[in-house]
C-alpha positions in Angstrom: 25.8 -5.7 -16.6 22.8 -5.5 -14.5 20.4 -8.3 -14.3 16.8 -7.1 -12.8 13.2 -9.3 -11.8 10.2 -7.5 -12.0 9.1 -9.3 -8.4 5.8 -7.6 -8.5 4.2 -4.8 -10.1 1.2 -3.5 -8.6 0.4 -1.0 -6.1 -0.6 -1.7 -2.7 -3.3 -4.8 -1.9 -2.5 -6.1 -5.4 -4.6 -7.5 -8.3 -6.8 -8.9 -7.3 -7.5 -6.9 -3.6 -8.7 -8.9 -1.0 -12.1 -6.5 -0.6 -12.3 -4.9 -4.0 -15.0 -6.1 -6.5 -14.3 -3.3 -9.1 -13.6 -5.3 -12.7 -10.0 -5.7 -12.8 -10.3 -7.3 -9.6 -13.2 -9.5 -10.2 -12.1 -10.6 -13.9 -8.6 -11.1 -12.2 -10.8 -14.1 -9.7 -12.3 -15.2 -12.6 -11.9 -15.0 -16.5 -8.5 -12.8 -16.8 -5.7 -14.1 -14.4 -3.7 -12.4 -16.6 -4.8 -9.0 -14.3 -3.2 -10.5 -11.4 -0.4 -8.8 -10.2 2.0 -9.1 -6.0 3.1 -5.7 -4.5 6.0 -3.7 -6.5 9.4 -4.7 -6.0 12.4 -5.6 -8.0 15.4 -7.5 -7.5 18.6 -6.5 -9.3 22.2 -8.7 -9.0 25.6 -7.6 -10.2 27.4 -11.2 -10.9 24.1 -13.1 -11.0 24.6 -14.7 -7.7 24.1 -12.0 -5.4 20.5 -9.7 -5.1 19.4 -7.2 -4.0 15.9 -6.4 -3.5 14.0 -2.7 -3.8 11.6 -2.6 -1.3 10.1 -6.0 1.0 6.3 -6.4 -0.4 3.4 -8.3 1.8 3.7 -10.3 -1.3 7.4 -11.4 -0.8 7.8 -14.8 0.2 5.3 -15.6 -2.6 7.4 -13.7 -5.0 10.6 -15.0 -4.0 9.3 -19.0 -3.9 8.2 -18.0 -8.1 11.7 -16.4 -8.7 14.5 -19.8 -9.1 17.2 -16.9 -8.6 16.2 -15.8 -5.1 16.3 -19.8 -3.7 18.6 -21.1 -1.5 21.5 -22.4 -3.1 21.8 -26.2 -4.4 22.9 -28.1 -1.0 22.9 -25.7 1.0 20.3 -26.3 4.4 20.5 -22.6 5.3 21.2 -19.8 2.4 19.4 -17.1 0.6 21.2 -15.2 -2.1 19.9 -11.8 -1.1 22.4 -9.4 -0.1 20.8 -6.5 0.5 17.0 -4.6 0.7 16.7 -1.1 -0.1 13.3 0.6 0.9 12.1 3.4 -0.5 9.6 5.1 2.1 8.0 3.3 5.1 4.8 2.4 3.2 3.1 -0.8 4.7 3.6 -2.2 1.1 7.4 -1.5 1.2 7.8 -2.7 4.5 5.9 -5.5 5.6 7.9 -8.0 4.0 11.1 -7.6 6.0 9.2 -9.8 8.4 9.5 -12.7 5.9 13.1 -12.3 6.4 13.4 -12.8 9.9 15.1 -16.8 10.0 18.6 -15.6 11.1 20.2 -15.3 7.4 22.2 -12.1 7.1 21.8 -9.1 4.8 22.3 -5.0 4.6 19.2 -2.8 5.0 19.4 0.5 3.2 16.9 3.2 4.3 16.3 6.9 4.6 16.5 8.1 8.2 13.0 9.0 8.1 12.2 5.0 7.6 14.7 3.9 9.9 13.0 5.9 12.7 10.0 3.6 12.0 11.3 0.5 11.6 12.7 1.3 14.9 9.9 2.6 16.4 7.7 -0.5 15.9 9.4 -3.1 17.9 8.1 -6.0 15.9 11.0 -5.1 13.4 13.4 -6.5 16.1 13.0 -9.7 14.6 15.5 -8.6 12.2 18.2 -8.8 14.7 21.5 -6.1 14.9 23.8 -8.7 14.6 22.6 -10.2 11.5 21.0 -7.4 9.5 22.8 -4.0 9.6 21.1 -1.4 8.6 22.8 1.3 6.6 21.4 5.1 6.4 20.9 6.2 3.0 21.9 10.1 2.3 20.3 12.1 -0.2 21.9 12.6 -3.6 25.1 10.7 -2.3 26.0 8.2 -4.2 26.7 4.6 -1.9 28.4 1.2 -3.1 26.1 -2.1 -1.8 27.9 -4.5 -0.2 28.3 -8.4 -0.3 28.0 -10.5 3.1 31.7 -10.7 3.3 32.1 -7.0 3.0 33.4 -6.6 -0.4 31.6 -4.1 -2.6 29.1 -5.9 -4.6 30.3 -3.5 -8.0 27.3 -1.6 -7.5 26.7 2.1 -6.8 23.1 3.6 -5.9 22.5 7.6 -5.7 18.8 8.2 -3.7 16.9 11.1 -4.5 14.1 12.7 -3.5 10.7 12.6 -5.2 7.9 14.6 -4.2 5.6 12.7 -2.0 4.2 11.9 1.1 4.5 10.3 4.5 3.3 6.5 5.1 -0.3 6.3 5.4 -0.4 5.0 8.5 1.5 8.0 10.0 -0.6 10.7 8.1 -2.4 12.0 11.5 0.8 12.4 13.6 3.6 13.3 11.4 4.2 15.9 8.5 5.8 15.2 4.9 9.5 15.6 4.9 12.5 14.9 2.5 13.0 11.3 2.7 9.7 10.1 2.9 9.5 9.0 -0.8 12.8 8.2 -2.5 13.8 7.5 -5.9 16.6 5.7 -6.8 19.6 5.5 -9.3 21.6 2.4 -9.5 24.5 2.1 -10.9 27.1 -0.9 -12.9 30.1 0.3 -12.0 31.8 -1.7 -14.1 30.4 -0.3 -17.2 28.7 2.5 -15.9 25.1 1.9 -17.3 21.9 2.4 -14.7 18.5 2.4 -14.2 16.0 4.4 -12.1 13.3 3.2 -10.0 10.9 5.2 -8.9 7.7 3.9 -7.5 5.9 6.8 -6.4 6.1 10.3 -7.4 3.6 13.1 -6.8 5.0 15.5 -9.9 7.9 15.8 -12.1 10.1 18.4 -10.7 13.5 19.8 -11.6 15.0 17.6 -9.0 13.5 14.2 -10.5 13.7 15.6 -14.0 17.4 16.1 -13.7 17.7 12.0 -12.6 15.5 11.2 -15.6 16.6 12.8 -18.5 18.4 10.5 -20.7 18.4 7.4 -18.6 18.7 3.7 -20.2 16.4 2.7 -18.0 13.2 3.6 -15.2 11.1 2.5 -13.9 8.1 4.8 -12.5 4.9 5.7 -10.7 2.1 3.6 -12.7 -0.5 3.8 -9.5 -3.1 5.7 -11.4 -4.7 6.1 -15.3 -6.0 9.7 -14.5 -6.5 11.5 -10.8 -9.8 10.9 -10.2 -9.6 7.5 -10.6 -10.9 6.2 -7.7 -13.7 8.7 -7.0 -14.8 8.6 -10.4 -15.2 4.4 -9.7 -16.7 4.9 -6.4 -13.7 3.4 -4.8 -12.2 6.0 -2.3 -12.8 9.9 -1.9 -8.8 10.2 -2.7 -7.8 11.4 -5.8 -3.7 10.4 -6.9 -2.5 13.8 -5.7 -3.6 13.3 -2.5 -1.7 9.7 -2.1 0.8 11.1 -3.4 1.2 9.5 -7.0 1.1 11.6 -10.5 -1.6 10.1 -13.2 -0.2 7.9 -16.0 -1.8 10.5 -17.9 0.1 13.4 -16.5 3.7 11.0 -16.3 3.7 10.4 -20.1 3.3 14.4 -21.1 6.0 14.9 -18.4 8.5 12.5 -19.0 8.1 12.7 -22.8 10.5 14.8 -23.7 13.2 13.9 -21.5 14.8 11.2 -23.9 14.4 8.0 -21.9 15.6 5.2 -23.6 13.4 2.3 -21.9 10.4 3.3 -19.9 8.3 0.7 -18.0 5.2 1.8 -15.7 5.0 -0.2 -12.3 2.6 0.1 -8.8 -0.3 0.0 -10.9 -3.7 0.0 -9.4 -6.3 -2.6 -9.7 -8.7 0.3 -10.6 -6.4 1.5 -13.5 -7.7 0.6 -17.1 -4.2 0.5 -18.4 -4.1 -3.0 -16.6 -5.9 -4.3 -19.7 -4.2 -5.3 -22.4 -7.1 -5.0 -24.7 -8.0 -1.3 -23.6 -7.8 2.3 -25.1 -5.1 3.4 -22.1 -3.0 0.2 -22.9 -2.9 1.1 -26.4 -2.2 5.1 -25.5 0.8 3.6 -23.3 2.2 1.8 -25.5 1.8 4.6 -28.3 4.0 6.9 -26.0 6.6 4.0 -25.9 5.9 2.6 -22.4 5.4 -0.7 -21.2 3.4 -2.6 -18.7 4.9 -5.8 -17.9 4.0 -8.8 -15.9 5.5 -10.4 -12.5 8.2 -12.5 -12.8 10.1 -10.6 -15.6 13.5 -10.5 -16.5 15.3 -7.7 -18.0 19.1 -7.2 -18.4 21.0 -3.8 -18.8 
């Protein structure tokens, strides 16, 4: 048994974005809190006590003060039940939050070698010190057991994958797309074995990421976008989803469709994406192709 906290569920800057004015932003200010939405992550335990969090948003130490399971223990001056982060590229929105973690309480950080070179090349990640957070390389398609602060396995098995995508933003002029950029990732109960994938950004839907997919209980996957254009169509950015390396909704649906998923939720979503609206026509096509769309702060259990 797996118990999971959607943390956040939108892409990066969040609903509303500190600059944006399109509608879901300005509604989300105003008459439709409802929009509002941290940066994507989960947080998945075993046993209940112990959690471990995909990916460290901006948005973290607000998400983790509106989650009761992520506080310090009952009497305790100095605890945090987090046992573990896993980051799936080196995205500013996957990232960023490690600095909230940096009061001396120990944990495991799991990470490609492609984002442990830049959390190591930017020194103000030294505030996550080596002899209270180790830092574990992930290797592709091997499947890894998360472990507990005492060293015990935590009953818990991951497998990372990768998924067609792109290099962080912020590294676009000086570095090329590799394997381990973007990284999907299958985790595993090993007591029962049931899992669930996450997958929070995905250019396309190839044999690789089909073969993780198909017949899964549970994923979670790239939302960012309602169609390509998007953003250029709203006069927002010059970038269509492609080019940031995210499939459409659009796209995801006809893809994944026939792959026999039993539970499929859409997360990183956009403030420019329509399907943010419950009321809307793309809500209603979403749901239609049994997807859901489902707010911070909730709990699911596989």
């Amino acid at each position: 048994m797996i118990d999971i906290v959607i943390l956040g569920s939108a892409a990066g800057g969040g609903v509303p974005q500190w600059n944006c004015g399109c509608p879901n932003c300005r509604d989300a200010r105003t008459s439709h809190p409802d929009l509002s939405a941290t940066q994507t992550s989960i947080a998945f335990s075993g046993d209940g006590r112990h959690w471990f969090l995909i990916n460290a948003s901006p948005d973290l130490r607000h998400q983790l003060a509106q989650t009761p399971a992520l506080h310090p223990a009952p009497g305790e001056l100095r605890h945090s039940p987090i046992a573990g982060v896993v980051l799936t590229n080196g995205e500013i929105d996957a990232i960023t939050g490690l600095l909230t973690l940096r009061e001396g309480t120990s944990f495991t950080l799991y990470a490609h070698e492609r984002v442990m070179g830049i959390l190591e090349a930017n020194p103000i990640f030294n505030a996550l010190k080596p002899g209270t957070v180790e830092r574990r390389p992930i290797t592709l398609d091997t499947p890894f057991a998360l472990s507990l602060p005492g060293g015990e396995e935590a009953g818990i098995t991951i497998t990372a994958f990768a998924a067609p995508g792109k290099t962080a933003l912020f590294l676009e002029d000086t570095d090329e797309n590799q394997p381990g950029d973007t990284l999907g990732l299958k985790i595993t109960d090993q007591s029962d074995g049931r899992s669930f994938i996450f997958l929070a950004a995905c250019a396309e839907v190839n044999d690789d990421v089909r073969g993780y997919l198909e017949r899964a209980e549970l994923v979670f996957f790239d939302g960012t976008l309602w169609r390509d254009d998007e953003l250029i169509d709203q006069g927002l950015s010059q970038k269509t989803g492609q080019r940031m390396g995210h499939i459409s909704m659009q796209k995801a649906m006809d893809e994944l469709d026939t792959l026999n998923i039993e539970r499929k939720i859409f997360l990183h979503i956009n403030n420019s994406n329509p399907a943010l609206r419950s009321d809307s026509v793309e809500r209603q096509r979403v749901e239609a192709a049994g997807w859901q769309i489902l707010a911070d702060g909730t709990e699911l259990r596989l």
